[in-house]
N, C-alpha and C positions, 0 to 999 in steps of 0.2 A: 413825673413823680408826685406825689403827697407830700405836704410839709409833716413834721415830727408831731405836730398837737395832735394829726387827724389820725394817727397810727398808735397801733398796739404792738406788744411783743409777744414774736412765735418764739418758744424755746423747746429745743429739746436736748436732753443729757444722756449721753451715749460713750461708749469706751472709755469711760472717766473723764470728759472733756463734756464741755457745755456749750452751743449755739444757738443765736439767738439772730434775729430778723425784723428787722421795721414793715410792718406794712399795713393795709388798710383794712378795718375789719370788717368788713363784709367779705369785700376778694378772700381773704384768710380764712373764713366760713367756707364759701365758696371750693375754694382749692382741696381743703381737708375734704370735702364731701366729692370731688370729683366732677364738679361742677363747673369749674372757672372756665369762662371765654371771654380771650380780651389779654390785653400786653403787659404783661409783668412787670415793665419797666414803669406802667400806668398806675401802679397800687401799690408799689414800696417807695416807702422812703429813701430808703440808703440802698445802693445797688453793692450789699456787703454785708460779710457773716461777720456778727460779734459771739467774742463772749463774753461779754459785758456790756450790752448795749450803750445801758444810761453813763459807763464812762469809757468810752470808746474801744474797749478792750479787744483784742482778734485773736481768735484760738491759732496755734500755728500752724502755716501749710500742711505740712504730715499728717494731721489730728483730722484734716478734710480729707485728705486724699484717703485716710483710711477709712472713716466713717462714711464716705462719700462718692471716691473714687474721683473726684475732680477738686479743684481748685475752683470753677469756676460759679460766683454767685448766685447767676440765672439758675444755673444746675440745681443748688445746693438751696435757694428760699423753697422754694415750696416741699424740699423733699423734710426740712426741719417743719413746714409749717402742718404737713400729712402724721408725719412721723412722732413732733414733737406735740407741745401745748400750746394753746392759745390764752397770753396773761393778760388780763384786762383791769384794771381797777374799780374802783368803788364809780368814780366822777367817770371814766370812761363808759361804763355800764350805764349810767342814767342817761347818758348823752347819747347813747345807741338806743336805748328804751325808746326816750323820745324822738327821736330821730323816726323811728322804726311806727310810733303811733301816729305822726302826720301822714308817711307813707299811706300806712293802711286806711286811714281816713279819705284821705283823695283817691286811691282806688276804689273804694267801695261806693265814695260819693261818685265816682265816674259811671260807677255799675248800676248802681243800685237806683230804684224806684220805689215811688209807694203805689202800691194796689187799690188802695183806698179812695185815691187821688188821679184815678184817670192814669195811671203809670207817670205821675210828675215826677220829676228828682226830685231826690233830698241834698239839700245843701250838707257842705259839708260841716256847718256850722250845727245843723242838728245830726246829724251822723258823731261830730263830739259831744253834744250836749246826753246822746242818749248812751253814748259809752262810758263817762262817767256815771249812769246810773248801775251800770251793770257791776257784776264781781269780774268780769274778762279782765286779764293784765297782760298788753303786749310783752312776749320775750325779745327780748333785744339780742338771743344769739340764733333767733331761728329767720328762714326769710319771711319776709309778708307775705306771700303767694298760701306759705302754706297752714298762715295765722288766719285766711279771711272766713272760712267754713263756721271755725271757732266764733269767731268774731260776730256771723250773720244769725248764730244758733243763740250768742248771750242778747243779739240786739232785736230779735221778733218778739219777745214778751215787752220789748219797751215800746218800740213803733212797728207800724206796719213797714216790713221792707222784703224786696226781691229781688236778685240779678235778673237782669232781661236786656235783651237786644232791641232796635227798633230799627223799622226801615221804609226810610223815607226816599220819595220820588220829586227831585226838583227842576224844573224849568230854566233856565235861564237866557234871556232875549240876547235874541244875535250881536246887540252893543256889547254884550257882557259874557258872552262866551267864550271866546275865545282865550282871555285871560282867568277868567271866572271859573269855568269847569276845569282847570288844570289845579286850584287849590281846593274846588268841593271835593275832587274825584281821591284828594290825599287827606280828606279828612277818617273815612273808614274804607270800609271793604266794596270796589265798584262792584254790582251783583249786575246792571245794565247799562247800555247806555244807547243813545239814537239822537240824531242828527237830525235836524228837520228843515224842509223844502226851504222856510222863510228864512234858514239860518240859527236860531234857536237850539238850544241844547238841551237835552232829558236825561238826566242818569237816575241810577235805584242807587242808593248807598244806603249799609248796613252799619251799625256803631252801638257802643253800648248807650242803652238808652238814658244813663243818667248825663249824658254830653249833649242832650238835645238842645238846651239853652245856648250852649258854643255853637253847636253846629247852623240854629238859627241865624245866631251875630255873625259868622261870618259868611252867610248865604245873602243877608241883607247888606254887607258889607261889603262885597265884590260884584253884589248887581243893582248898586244904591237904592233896596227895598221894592226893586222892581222884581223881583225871581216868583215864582208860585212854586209850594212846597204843597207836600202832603203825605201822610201818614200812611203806608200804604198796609192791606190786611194779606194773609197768604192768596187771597182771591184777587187782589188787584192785578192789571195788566197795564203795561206801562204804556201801549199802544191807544188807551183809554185814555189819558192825562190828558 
């Protein structure tokens, strides 16, 4: 469960009775749009229909079982939270806003590159500085996923930027494989991999390219800077490395 600070309230008003629901706002986005995957007992507050949340008030048994057909809670949060409204306040609202614009900032810093710059990331630190320049206003009731288009359209007239992939081929010496290749190969997508005579390990991994910095630190960190890496283009073969 979520504590009561990190939750809003679902209401809905129906047969002349009122219910109402603790839970977490996102999941509560999520659920209304038909979206939620993931435990319901993980994103409510109170496993319990009010009608009156803030003073603990309960609509009575009858008033569920007609509007609802069940008594039971599980049953009954998401059908108020589909059904009914989603109450948010003033202070809840900026707190999702902001919430909602770090999000999109480390995704975008994860994605995104400059062109300009050899496809280097951009830190996230200029990924904020260029979004305050823009008019873009994250919404705090939509997801990020489908704020970043918006997002990448207000921030090209300020710096150069682009989603792109990158896909690098690394080495690692037989000291350092066995342990080593089991956390390169879960950094992104293994696209190869090959074993070699002397013991040595090769894989291709694919990752959004703005993680290439991560993905260096922890290549030199699991083969103490002994690994060889390299950027590989659609023409490379890994049989070549």
């Amino acid at each position: 469960m979520i504590s009561l600070d990190e939750a809003v309230t679902a209401r809905l008003e129906s047969h002349g009775e009122r219910f109402e629901v603790l839970v977490d706002p996102d999941a509560a986005l999520a659920i209304s749009r038909g979206e939620f995957e993931g435990d319901l007992e993980d994103v409510i507050a109170a496993e319990d229909v009010f009608e009156d949340a803030s003073r603990g008030d309960r609509p009575p048994e009858n008033a569920l079982e007609e509007v609802f057909g069940t008594t039971d809670p599980l049953e009954i949060i998401p059908e108020v939270i589909k059904r009914g409204e989603i109450q948010i306040t003033a202070e809840q609202r900026r707190e999702m806003q902001e919430q909602k614009r770090k999000q999109l900032i480390t995704h975008i810093a994860r994605n995104a590159v400059n062109p300009q710059m050899d496809d280097a990331p951009h830190p996230p630190e200029r990924i904020e500085s260029a979004l305050e320049e823009t008019d873009f206003r994250v919404d705090a009731m939509e997801p990020v996923e489908s704020q970043v288009d918006d997002a990448l359209d207000a921030l090209r007239p300020v710096i150069p930027i682009r989603f792109d992939t990158v896909t690098v081929a690394v080495q690692l010496p037989a000291d350092y494989a066995g342990s080593g290749q089991a956390k390169v190969r879960e950094f992104g997508d293994l696209d190869r991999e090959e074993w070699q005579p002397d013991g040595s390990w090769i894989g291709v991994i694919e990752f959004p390219a703005g993680l290439q910095n991560d993905f260096y630190d922890l290549v030199n960190e699991v083969s103490s800077g002994e690994a060889e890496i390299k950027i590989l283009e659609d023409e490379d073969d890994i049989s070549t490395r």
